[in-house]
C-alpha positions in Angstrom: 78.5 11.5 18.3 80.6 11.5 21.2 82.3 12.6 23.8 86.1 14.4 22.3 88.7 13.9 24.1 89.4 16.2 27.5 92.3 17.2 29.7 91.3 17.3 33.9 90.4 20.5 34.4 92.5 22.1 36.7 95.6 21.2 34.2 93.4 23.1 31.6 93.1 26.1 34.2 96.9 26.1 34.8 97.9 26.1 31.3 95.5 28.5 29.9 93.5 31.9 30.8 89.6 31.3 30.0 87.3 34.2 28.5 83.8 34.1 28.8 81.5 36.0 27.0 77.6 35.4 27.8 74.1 36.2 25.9 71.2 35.5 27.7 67.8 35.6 25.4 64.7 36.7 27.8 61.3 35.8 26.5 58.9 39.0 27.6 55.4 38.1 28.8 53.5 40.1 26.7 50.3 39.6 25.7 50.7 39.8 21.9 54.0 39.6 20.0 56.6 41.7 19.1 55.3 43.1 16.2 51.9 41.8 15.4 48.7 41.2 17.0 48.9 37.5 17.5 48.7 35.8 21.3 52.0 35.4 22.7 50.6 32.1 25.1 52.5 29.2 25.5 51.5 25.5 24.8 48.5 26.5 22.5 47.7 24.0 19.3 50.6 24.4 16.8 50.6 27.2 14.1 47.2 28.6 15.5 49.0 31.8 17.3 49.9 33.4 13.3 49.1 36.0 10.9 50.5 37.7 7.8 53.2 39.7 9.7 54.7 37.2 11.6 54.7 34.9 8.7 56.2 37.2 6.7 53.6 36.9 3.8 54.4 39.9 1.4 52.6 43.0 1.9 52.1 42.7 5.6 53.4 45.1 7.8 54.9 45.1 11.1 54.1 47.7 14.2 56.0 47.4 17.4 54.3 46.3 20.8 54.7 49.1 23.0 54.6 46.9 26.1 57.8 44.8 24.9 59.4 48.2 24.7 58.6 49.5 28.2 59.3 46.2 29.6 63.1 46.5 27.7 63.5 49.3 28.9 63.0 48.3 32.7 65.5 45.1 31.8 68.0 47.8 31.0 67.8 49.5 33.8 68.0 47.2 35.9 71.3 46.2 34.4 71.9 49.5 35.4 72.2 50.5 31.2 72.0 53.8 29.5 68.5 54.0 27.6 69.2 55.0 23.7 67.3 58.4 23.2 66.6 57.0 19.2 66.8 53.0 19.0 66.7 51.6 15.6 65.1 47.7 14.6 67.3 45.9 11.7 67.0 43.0 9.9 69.7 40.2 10.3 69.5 38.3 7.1 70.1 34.4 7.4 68.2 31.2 6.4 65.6 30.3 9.6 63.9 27.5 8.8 61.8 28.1 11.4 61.2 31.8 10.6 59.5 32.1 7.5 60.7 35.8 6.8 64.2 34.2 6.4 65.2 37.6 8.0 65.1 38.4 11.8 63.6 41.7 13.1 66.2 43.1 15.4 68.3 45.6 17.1 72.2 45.7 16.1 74.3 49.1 16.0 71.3 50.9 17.8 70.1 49.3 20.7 67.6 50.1 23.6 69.9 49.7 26.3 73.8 49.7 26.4 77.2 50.2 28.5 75.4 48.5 32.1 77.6 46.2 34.2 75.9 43.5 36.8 77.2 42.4 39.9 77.3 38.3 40.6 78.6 36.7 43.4 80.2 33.2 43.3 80.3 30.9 46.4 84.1 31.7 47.4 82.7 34.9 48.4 83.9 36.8 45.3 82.4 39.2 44.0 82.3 40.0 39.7 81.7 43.4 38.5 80.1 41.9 34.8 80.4 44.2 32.7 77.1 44.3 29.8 77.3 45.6 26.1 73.8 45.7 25.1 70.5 44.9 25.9 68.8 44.9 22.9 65.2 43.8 21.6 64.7 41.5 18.7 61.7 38.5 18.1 62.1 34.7 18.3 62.0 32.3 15.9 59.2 30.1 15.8 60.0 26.3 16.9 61.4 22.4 15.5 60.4 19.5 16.3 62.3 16.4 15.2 60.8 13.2 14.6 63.3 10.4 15.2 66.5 11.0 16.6 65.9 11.1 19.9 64.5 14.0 19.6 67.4 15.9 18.3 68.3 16.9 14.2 71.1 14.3 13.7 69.6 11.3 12.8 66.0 12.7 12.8 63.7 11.2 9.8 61.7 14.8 9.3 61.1 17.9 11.3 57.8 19.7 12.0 57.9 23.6 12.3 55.4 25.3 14.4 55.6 29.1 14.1 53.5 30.2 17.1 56.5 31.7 18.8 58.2 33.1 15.8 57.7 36.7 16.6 57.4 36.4 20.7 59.4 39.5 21.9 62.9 38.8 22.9 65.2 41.0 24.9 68.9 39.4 24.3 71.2 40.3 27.2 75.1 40.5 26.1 78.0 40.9 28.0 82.0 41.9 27.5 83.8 39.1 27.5 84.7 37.9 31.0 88.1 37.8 31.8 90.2 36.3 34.8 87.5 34.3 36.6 89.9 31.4 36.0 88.6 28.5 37.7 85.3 30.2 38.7 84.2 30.7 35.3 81.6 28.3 34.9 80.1 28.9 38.4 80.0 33.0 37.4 78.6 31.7 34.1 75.5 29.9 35.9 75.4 32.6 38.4 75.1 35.8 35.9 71.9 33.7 34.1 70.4 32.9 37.9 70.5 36.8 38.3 69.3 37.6 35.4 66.4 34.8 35.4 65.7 36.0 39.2 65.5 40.0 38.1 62.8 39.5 35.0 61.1 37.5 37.0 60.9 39.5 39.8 60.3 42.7 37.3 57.5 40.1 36.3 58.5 41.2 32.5 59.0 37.6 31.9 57.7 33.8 33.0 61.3 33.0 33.2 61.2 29.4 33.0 64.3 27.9 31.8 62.5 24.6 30.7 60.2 26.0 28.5 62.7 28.4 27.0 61.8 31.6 28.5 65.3 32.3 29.8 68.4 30.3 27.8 71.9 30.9 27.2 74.4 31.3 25.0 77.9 30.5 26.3 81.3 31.6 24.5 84.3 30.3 26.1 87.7 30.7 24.7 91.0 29.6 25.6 94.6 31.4 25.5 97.8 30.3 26.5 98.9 32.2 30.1 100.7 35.3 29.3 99.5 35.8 25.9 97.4 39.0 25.4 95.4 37.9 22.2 92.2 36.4 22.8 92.1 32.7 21.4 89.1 31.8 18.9 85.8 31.5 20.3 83.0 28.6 20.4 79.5 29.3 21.1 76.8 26.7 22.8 73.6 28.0 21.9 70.3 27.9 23.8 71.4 26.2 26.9 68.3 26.2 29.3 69.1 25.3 32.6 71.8 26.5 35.1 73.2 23.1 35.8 73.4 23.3 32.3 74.9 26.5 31.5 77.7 25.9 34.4 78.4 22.1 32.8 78.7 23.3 29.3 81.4 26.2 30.2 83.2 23.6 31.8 83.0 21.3 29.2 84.0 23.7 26.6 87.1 24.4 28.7 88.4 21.3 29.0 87.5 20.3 25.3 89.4 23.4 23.9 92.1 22.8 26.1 92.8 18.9 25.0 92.5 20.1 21.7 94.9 23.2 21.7 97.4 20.8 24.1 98.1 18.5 21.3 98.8 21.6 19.0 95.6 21.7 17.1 93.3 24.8 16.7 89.4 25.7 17.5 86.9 25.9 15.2 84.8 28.7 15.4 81.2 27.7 15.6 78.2 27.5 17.2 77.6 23.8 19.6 75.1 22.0 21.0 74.8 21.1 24.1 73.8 17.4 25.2 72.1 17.3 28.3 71.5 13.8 29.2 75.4 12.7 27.8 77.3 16.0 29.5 78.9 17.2 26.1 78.6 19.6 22.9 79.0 18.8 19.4 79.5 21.0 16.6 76.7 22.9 15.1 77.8 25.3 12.2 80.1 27.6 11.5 80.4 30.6 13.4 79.0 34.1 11.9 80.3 37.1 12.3 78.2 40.2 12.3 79.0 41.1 8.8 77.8 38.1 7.4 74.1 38.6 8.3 74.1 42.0 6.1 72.1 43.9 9.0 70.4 46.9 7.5 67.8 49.4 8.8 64.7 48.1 9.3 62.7 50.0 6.2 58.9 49.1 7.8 59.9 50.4 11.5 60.6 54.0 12.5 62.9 54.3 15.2 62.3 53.9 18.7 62.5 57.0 21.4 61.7 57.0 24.6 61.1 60.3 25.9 63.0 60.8 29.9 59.6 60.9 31.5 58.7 57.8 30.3 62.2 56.1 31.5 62.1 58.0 34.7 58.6 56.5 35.4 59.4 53.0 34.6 62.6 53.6 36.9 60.1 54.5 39.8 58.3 51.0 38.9 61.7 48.9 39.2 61.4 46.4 42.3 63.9 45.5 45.1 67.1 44.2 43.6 67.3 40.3 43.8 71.2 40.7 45.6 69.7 43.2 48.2 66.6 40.9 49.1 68.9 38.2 49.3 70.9 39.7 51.7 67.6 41.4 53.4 65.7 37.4 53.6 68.9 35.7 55.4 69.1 38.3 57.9 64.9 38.7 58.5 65.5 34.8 59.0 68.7 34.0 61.0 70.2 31.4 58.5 73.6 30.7 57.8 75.6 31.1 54.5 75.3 27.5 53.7 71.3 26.8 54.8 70.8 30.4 52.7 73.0 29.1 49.4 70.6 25.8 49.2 67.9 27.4 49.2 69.1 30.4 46.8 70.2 27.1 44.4 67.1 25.0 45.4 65.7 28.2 42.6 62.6 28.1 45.4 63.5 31.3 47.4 60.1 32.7 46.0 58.2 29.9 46.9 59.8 29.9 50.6 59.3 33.7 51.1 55.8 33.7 50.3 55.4 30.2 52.7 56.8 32.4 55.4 54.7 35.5 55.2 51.9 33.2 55.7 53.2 32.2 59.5 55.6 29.6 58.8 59.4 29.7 60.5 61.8 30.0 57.4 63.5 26.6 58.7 59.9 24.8 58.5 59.6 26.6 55.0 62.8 25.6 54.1 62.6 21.9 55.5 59.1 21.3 53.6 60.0 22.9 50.1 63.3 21.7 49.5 63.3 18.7 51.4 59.8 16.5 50.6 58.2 18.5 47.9 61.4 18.2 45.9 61.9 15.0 46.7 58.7 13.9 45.1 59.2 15.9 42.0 62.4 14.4 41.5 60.9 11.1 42.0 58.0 12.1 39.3 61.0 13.6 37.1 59.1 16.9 37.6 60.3 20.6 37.7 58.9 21.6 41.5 56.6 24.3 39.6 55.0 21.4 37.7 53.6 20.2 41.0 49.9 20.8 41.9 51.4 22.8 45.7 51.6 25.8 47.1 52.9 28.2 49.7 49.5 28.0 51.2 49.1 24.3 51.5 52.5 24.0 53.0 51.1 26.7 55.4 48.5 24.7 56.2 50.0 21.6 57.0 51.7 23.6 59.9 48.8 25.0 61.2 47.8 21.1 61.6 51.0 20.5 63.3 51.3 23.3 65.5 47.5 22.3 66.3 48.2 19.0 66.8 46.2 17.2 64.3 49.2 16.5 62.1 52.2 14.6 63.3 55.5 14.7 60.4 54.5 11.6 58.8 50.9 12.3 58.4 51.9 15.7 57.1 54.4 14.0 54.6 51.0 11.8 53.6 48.9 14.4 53.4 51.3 16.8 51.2 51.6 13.7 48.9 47.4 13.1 48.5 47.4 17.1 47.9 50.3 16.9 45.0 48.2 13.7 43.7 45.7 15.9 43.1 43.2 14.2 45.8 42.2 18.0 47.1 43.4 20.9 49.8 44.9 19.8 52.8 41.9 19.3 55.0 40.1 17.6 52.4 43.3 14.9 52.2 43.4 14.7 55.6 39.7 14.2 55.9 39.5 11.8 53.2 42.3 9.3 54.3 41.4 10.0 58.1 45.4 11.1 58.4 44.5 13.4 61.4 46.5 12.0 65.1 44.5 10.3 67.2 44.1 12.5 70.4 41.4 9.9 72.3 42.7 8.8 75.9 40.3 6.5 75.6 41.7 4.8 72.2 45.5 5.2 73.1 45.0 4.0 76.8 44.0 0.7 75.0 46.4 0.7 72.7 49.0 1.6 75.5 47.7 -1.2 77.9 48.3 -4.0 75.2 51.6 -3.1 73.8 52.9 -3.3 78.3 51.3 -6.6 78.3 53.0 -7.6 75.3 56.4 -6.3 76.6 56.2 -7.0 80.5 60.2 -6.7 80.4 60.3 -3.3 79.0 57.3 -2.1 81.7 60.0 -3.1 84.7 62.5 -1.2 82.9 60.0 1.7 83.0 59.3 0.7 86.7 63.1 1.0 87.8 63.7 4.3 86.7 64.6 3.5 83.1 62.3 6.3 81.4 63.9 5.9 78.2 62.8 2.3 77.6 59.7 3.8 77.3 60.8 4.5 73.8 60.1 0.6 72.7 56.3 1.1 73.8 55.6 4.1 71.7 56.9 2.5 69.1 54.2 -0.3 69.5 51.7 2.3 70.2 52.5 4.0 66.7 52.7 1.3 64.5 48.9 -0.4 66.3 47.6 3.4 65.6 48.9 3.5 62.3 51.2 6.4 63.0 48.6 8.1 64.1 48.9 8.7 68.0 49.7 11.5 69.7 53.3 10.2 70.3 54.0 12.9 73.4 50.7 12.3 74.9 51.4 8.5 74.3 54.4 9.0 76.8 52.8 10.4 79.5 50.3 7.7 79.0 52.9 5.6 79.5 54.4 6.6 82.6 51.1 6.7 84.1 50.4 3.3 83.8 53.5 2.2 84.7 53.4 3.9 87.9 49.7 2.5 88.8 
């Protein structure tokens, strides 16, 4: 299927008001799922991770993982929700193929956490008070894998179902619809899910990686014409797992809905799907509405009630806010707006927080981790995580370089032979002899030869022209293999030009 037809979008923005509305599924990080005692571990052999309960096989019955619960409760009020005194589970009846109850277990009029509102910052400098329905807990469907296709249902020749995450706990995030962010809206969009993704994780209620599903989006956008005050029909991309990707499909959506309601037609309601590697959705089914899915009570559950002590004592637990350490990391480390953003978009602020507690200037941090370690991922087509380095080897390299035994292109050498997987940084270095040559002896030599291969450049260096010596260090570096000393090569320089 491709691309539909799109208008540029500032016209789109000019012509119409956008309204977002955002859901944002969290995975939690239990140990077992949501209502059974099965592992809740990622990557394990297909199917293995089941049991009656979360198969649904008739007679089993479910319990709720107390865990999940305190950790949705901590989500909520960090959202800065209202905790429900009596929270009720429902099921939502539709067909799951890849939920073998053919009913989800979760929260709809009752929910654990409600009426919160988040505050999300865009890079004009703006400031959006989002304002957040629910927070409520449910369980995830198990997964589908399509063979042929490309990976992807249309065109696929049969599908495999493993149910090892059908019942992982889920808290689903949802906010009011979004109004008047106008051009902004699919920067806020990507923003609200980077806040969100940085506060589990920091809460450490969740892995929070977006490539394996641990934090993904859904993404209403509708479209109304300017000055009309009824809200235009909405289209939902589901499961949208990346931020580029969350930002890209708003965008899209808005300039697909607004080619389509330019030539008079009218939007479907439905959910989409959103292509990564071709930029676009395409239609999924029709939308639902909640009274479709015939929610009632959940009749194996009793409700769910928190007593204040409880909530007051996970409230003492809650961690610095991700906006306030933000704005406490670029002052502790002198950066500018624009050095701060890349690495707040880089998505390796943890990475480069820990680097510096370890003794490293935040510019070094910053310069290592997203400059030549994510350089190499990209080249590998690797998330950074994926890669076998850390905080501490980074620190390490600069304790070679402030020592002296490292110059930057050894270290780049060395950081490679560690992501290889060749050892720690010493044993890299050790084993590829990397470390700088220090030896007058050796770079007197190697000095001596490279002036009697460039007798012109050593009476440049005789006359007064010191920087000529730049031609000789050079020579130095490449017969040393990089490895020289390249300040101490200088003075070795000067020295003999002047005996």
């Amino acid at each position: 299927m491709a691309k539909a037809e799109l208008i540029d979008f500032d016209e789109a923005i000019e012509k119409y008001d956008v309204v977002i509305g955002l859901e944002v599924h969290v995975e939690l990080n239990t140990n077992t799922k949501m209502f059974c005692g099965c592992a809740n571990e990622f990557g394990d052999k297909p199917n293995t991770n089941v049991c009656p309960v979360c198969l649904g096989l008739p007679g089993a019955l479910p319990v709720v993982n107390g865990k999940a619960v305190e950790y949705s409760i901590a989500i909520g009020l960090a959202l800065n929700c209202s905790i429900a005194s009596d929270g009720r589970f429902a099921r939502k009846n539709y067909f799951y193929p890849d939920l073998s109850k053919n009913f989800q277990t979760s929260q709809y009029d009752e929910p654990i956490a409600y009426e919160g509102q988040l505050e999300v910052p865009v890079s004009s400098g703006k400031v959006y008070n989002v304002a957040i329905e629910r927070a409520h807990m449910e369980e995830d469907a198990g997964k589908l894998s399509h063979v042929g296709g490309a990976g992807r249902i249309q065109g696929a020749e049969y599908s495999l179902v493993d149910f090892n995450r059908a019942g992982v706990p889920l808290v689903e995030i949802v906010t009011k619809p979004i109004f008047d962010s106008g051009a902004e809206a699919p920067e806020l969009a990507s923003a609200y899910v980077r806040q969100i993704r940085e506060i589990v994780k920091a809460m450490d209620v969740s892995d929070a990686r977006m490539e394996r599903g641990n934090v993904r989006c859904d993404a209403n956008v509708s479209l109304r014409p300017k000055g009309q005050e009824k809200l235009g029909t909405r289209t939902e991309t589901k499961n949208v797992n990346s931020l580029r990707s969350v930002e890209n499909a708003v965008r899209y959506e808005i300039q697909r809905q607004a080619a389509i309601l330019a030539a008079g037609g009218e939007i479907t309601q439905e959910t989409r799907h959103w292509h990564e590697d071709k930029k676009y959705t395409s239609a999924g089914r029709p939308k639902s509405d909640a009274d479709d899915y015939r929610y009632f009570p959940e009749p194996d559950l009793v409700p769910v009630q928190p007593t204040e002590e409880l909530i007051e004592q996970i409230r003492t637990r809650l961690p610095e806010n991700p906006a306030s350490r933000r704005a406490r990391l670029q002052q502790e480390w002198a950066l500018s707006d624009n050095e701060f953003r890349d690495i707040v978009n880089s998505d390796l602020l943890d990475e480069i927080d820990i680097t510096v507690s370890l003794g490293v200037s935040a510019q070094s941090a910053k310069k290592w981790w997203t400059g030549e370690i994510a350089r190499i991922a990209n080249v590998e087509g690797k998330e950074i995580t994926e890669l076998s380095v850390t905080p501490e080897d980074v620190a390490e390299i600069e304790k070679m370089i402030a020592a002296g035994k490292l110059n930057d292109r050894l270290a780049r050498e060395a950081l490679s032979g560690v992501i290889a997987g060749e050892g720690s940084v010493a044993e890299v270095v050790s084993a590829r002899g990397l470390e700088v040559v220090s030896d007058d002896g050796a770079l007197t030599a190697a000095v001596d030869k490279a002036l009697a291969e460039q007798p012109d450049v050593l009476e440049k260096i005789r006359s007064g022209k010191e920087q000529a010596a730049g031609a000789i260090i050079g020579s130095v570096m490449k017969e040393m293999r990089g490895q020289a000393d390249a300040g101490r090569v200088r003075e070795l320089i000067l020295e003999r030009a002047k005996s």
